[in-house]
BAKERO-842062 format. One line per field, with one value per residue (C-alpha): x, y, z; residue in one letter. Coordinates in steps of 0.05 Angstrom, whole numbers. Layout:
% BAKERO-842062
x <- c(X:...)
y <- c(Y:...)
z <- c(Z:...)
type <- c(a:...)
***
This chain:
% BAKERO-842062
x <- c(1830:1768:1804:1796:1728:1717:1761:1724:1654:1665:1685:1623:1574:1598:1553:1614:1593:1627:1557:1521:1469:1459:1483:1505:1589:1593:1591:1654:1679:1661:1707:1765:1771:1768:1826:1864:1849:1867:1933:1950:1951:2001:2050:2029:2044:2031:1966:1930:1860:1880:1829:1833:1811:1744:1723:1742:1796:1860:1898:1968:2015:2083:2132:2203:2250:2315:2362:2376:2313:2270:2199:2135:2070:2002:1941:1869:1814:1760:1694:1638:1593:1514:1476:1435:1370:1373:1308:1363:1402:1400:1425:1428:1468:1509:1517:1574:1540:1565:1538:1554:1636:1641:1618:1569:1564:1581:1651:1671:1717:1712:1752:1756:1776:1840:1844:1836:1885:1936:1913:1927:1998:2015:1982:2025:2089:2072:2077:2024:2035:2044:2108:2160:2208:2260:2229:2219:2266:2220:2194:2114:2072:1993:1952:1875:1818:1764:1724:1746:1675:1667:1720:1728:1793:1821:1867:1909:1911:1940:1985:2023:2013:2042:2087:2124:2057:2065:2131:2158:2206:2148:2075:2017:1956:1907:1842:1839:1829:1858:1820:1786:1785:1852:1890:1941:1944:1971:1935:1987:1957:1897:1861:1861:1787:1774:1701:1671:1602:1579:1515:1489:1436:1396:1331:1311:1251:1221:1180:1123:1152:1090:1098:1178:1198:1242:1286:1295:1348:1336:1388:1377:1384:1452:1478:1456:1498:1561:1559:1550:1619:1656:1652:1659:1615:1653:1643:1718:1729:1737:1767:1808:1878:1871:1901:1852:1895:1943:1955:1956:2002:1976:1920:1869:1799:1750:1690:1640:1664:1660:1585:1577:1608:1576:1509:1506:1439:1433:1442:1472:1541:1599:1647:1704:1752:1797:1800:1755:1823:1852:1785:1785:1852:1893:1850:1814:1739:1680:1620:1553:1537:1475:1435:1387:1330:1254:1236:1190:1135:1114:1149:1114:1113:1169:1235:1285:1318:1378:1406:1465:1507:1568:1617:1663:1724:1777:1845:1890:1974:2019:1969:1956:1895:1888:1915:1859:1804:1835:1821:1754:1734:1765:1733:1659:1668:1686:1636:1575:1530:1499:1530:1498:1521:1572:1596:1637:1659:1717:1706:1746:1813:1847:1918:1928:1965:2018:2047:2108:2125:2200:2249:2258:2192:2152:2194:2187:2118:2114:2154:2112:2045:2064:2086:2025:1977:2017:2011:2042:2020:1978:1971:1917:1888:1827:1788:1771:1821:1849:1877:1917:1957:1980:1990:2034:2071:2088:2098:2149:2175:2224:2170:2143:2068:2036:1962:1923:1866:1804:1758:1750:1692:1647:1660:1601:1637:1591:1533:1481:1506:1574:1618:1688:1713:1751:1810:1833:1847:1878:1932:1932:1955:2006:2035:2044:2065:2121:2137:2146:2201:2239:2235:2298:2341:2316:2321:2398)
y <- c(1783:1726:1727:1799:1800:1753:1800:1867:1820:1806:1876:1908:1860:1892:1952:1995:2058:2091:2114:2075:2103:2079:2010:1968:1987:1900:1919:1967:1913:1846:1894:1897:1820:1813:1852:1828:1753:1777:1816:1759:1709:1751:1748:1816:1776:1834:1860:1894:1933:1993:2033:2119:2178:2173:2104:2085:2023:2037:1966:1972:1920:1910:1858:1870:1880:1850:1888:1964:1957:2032:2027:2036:2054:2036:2064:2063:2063:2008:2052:2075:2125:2110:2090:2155:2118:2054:2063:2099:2046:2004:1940:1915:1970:1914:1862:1866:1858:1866:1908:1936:1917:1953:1927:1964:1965:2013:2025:1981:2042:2087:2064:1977:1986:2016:1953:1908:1940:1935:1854:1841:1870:1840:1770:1780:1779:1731:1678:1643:1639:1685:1740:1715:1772:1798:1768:1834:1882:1937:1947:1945:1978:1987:2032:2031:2090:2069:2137:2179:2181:2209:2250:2234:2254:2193:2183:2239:2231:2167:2174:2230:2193:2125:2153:2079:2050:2103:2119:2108:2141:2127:2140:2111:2145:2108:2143:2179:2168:2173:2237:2183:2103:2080:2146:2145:2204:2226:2283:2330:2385:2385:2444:2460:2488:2543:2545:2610:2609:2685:2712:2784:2821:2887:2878:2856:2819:2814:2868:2885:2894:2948:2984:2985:2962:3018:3048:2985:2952:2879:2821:2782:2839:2865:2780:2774:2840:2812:2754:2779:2813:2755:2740:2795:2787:2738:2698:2704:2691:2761:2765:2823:2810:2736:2721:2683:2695:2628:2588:2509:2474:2397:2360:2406:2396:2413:2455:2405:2344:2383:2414:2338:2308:2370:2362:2436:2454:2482:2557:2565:2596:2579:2620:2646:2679:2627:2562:2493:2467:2532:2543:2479:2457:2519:2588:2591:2583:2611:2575:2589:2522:2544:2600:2607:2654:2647:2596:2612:2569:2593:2660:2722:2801:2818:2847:2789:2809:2759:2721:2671:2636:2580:2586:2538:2569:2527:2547:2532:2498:2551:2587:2583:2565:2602:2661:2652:2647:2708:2748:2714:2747:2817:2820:2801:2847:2906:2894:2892:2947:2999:2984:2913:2871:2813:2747:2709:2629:2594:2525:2475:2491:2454:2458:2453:2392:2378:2322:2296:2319:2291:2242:2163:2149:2195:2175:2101:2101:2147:2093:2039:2071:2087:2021:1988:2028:2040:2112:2176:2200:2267:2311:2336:2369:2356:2410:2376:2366:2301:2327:2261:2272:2340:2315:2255:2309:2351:2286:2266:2316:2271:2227:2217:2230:2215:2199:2157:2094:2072:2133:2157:2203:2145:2109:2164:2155:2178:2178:2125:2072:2079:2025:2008:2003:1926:1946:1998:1954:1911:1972:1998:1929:1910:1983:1976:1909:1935:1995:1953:1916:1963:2028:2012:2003:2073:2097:2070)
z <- c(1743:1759:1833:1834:1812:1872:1919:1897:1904:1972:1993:1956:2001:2071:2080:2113:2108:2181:2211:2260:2247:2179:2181:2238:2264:2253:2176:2177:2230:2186:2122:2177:2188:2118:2097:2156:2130:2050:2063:2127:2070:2023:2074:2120:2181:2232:2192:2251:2264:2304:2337:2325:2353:2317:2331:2259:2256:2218:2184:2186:2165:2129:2093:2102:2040:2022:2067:2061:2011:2013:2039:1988:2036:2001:2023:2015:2053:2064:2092:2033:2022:2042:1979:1966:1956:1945:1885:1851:1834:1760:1803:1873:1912:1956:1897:1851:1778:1715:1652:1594:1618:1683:1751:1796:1862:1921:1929:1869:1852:1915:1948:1946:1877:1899:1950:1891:1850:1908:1916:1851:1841:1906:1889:1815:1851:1906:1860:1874:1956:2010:1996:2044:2087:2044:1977:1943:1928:1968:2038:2028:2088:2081:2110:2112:2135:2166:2165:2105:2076:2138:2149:2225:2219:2254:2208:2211:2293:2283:2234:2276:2338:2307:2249:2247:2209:2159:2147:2084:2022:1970:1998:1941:1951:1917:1929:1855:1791:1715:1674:1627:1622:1591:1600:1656:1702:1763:1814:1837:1868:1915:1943:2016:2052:2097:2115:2153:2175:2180:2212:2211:2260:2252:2289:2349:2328:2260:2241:2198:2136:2123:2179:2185:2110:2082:2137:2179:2164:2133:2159:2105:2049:2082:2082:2004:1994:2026:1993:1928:1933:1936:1858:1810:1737:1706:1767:1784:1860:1892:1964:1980:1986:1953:1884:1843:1776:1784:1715:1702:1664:1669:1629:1592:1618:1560:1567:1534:1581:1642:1631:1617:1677:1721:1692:1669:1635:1566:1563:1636:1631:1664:1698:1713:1667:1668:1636:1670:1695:1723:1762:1788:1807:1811:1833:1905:1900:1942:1940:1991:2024:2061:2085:2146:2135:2139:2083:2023:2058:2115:2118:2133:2116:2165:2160:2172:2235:2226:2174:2164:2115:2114:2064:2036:2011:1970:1973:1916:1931:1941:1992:2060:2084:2151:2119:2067:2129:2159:2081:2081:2143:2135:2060:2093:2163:2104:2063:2111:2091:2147:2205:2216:2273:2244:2278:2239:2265:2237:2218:2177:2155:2110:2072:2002:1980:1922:1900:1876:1802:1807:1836:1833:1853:1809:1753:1761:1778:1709:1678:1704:1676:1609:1606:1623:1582:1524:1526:1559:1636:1644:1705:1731:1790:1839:1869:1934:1993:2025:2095:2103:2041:2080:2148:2113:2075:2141:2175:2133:2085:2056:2020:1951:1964:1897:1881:1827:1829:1789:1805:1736:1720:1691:1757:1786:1862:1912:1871:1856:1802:1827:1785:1750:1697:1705:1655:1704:1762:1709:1684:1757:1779:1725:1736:1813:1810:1760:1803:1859:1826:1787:1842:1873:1811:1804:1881:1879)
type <- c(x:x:x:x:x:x:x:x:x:x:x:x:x:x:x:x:x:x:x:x:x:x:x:x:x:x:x:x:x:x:x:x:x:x:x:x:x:x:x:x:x:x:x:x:x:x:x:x:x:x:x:x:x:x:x:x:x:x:x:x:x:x:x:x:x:x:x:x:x:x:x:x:x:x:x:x:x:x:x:x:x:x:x:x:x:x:x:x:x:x:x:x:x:x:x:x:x:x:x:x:x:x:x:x:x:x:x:x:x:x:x:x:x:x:x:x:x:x:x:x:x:x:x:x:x:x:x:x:x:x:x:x:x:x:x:x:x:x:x:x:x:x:x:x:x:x:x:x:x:x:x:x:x:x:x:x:x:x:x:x:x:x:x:x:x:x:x:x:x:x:x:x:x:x:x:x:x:x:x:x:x:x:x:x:x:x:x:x:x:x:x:x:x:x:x:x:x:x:x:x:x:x:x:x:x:x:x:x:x:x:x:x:x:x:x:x:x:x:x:x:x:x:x:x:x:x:x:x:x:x:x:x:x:x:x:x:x:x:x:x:x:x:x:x:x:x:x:x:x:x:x:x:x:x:x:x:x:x:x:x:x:x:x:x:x:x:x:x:x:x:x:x:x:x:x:x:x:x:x:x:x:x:x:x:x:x:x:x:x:x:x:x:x:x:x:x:x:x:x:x:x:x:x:x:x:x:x:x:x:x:x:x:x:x:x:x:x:x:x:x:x:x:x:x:x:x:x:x:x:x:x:x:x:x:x:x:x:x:x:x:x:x:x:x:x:x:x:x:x:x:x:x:x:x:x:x:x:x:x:x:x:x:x:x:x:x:x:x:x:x:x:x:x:x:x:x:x:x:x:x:x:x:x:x:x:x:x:x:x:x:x:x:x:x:x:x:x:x:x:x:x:x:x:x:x:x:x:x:x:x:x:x:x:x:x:x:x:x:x:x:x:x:x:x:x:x:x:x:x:x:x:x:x:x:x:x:x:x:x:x:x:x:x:x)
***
């Protein structure tokens, strides 16, 4: 762990958030040469920076197994998220500091945590040196995003376009995060997205709302209609034609820790008629992401001649999410009021993602986790989408896609004070390095 420290210290000072025009594309490059240099010395002997479709660079590399061994793919990815005001911060943003037992510092869970925790298992059953070819009783392959803060999507291109970097019978995705410090938990479902962004036109011009106000028909009044119809009272997601009455069956998120963790103020509800985990991991969700209309400041007495609004919807496994786009748009065409002119453009679509709940993998990785924290593995779900975990799972179908890491709610990822809690690269790390070893007494 004092070598990790050191690794996950050096990783926090490169600035590598993928956006040049933040910080400088030689800090996402300088991260690059440094993983090349950290995995090259455990024994990755073709560790290589590869280019994608976004600019980003992808690191591949692989050790070979004893012969006939199966292949264990490890990913992560080494780009962060800006620092969201750097005044915001308790401690230096780029510095690696220690308080109160968890280390600060952005990305020191999201996502060079994850890195660390596969360092350290590796470094545990190197020995000491570099792992030599054939050494371990598993293939190992990594794979590293450069842009997933981003999401450049160059990623996914690359992975279809060079499926030999990726392919593998056991696929880690370490880019999550246990439900609390010191309680082991896989994420097996992931919802997919199917944004819309929907403009309306009655008018025109603006005009006087004096004059015209009452029998012209206001843009912005028909848009706040249509939008209210897609969530009933309860606050239930309500799309014609879309089931929003799906059940959970993994870890139990309680009401009290999620207005905590969502910062819900006193006396504000919250809704749905199901329970927290249901509405997050397992129903679709509609929520307004922006509205163009004449601001507050500035506006005038004038009937708003046009109006429009992008929606994010999140689509649940076990739906599609281009058939979920096509309800989206049907329900918001129907429910424009008097006649009003509607365009609606598809944006982002996204499919739902689920992992593996079975098979040699799951259950040794299970295995592996219980062992190293002494108690029993929860499921849970995650409301946002990961479109590599869905392009790997159509890429190769065979696979056991599962996800976990350090990003536990305290870790505040993409937030100011982002940090991690040390003890869950620790249990990560003794639980991979143990799953590395045993999986293919279980695999057969």
């Amino acid at each position: 762990m004092p070598q990790t420290r050191g690794d996950l210290a050096e990783m926090v000072a490169f600035r590598s958030v993928f956006d040049a025009a933040q910080f400088p594309v030689s800090e996402c490059d300088g991260m690059v040469d440094w993983l090349l240099a950290a995995f090259g010395e455990l024994g990755f002997a073709d560790a290589a920076a590869h280019v994608t479709a976004d600019g980003s660079k992808a690191v591949t590399g692989s050790i070979a197994g004893a012969e006939g061994a199966p292949t264990v793919l490890l990913y992560f990815h080494h780009d962060v998220q800006p620092p969201l005001g750097e005044d915001e911060w308790d401690s230096p943003v780029w510095e690696l500091t220690e308080r109160d037992g968890r280390w600060y510092g952005r990305g020191a869970a999201d996502c060079k945590g994850n890195i660390a925790v596969h360092l350290t298992a590796l470094r545990a059953l190197a020995g000491g040196g570099a792992i030599a070819p054939g050494q371990l009783p598993v293939t190992v392959k990594i794979l590293g995003e450069g842009s997933e803060e981003q999401g450049g999507g160059g990623i996914e291109d690359f992975v279809v376009n060079h499926p030999e970097f990726a392919a593998a019978d056991v696929i880690l995705i370490c880019d999550s995060g246990n439900f609390a410090v010191g309680r082991p938990t896989l994420t097996t479902s992931l919802r997919g997205v199917a944004n819309v962004v929907v403009s309306v036109e009655t008018l025109g011009s603006a005009m006087h709302s004096g004059m015209y106000g009452g029998a012209a028909p206001d843009a912005l009044a028909a848009l706040i209609a249509m939008l209210a119809t897609l969530r009933n009272a309860d606050g239930d997601t309500t799309i014609d034609g879309l089931d929003s009455g799906q059940s959970w069956s993994g870890v139990d998120y309680p009401e009290e820790a999620f207005r905590a963790d969502a910062k819900v103020l006193d006396g504000v509800r919250l809704v749905g008629s199901g329970s927290v985990a249901e509405m997050l991991w397992a129903r679709p969700a509609v929520t307004v992401l922006g509205i163009d209309c004449p601001p507050v400041v500035g506006s005038s007495a004038s009937v708003v001649p046009h109006a429009r609004a992008r929606i994010n919807l999140r689509v649940p496994p076990g739906m599609d999410a281009t058939e979920a786009q096509d309800l989206l748009i049907a329900h918001l065409t129907a429910a424009a009021p008097w006649g009003v002119h509607v365009s609606i453009e598809r944006e982002a679509v996204g499919s739902p993602f689920s992992g593996a709940t079975s098979g040699p993998g799951h259950d040794t990785l299970v295995d592996a986790l219980s062992a190293s924290y002494g108690v029993q593995v929860s499921r849970q779900g995650q409301g946002g989408s990961i479109p590599l975990c869905s392009v790997l799972a159509e890429t190769f179908p065979d696979a056991e896609i599962m996800l976990l890491g350090v990003e536990e709610p305290a870790c505040l990822i993409h937030a100011p004070n982002e940090s991690v809690d040390p003890s869950e690269i620790e249990h990560l790390a003794l639980a991979e390095a143990v799953f590395l070893t045993e999986y293919p007494n279980r695999k057969g």
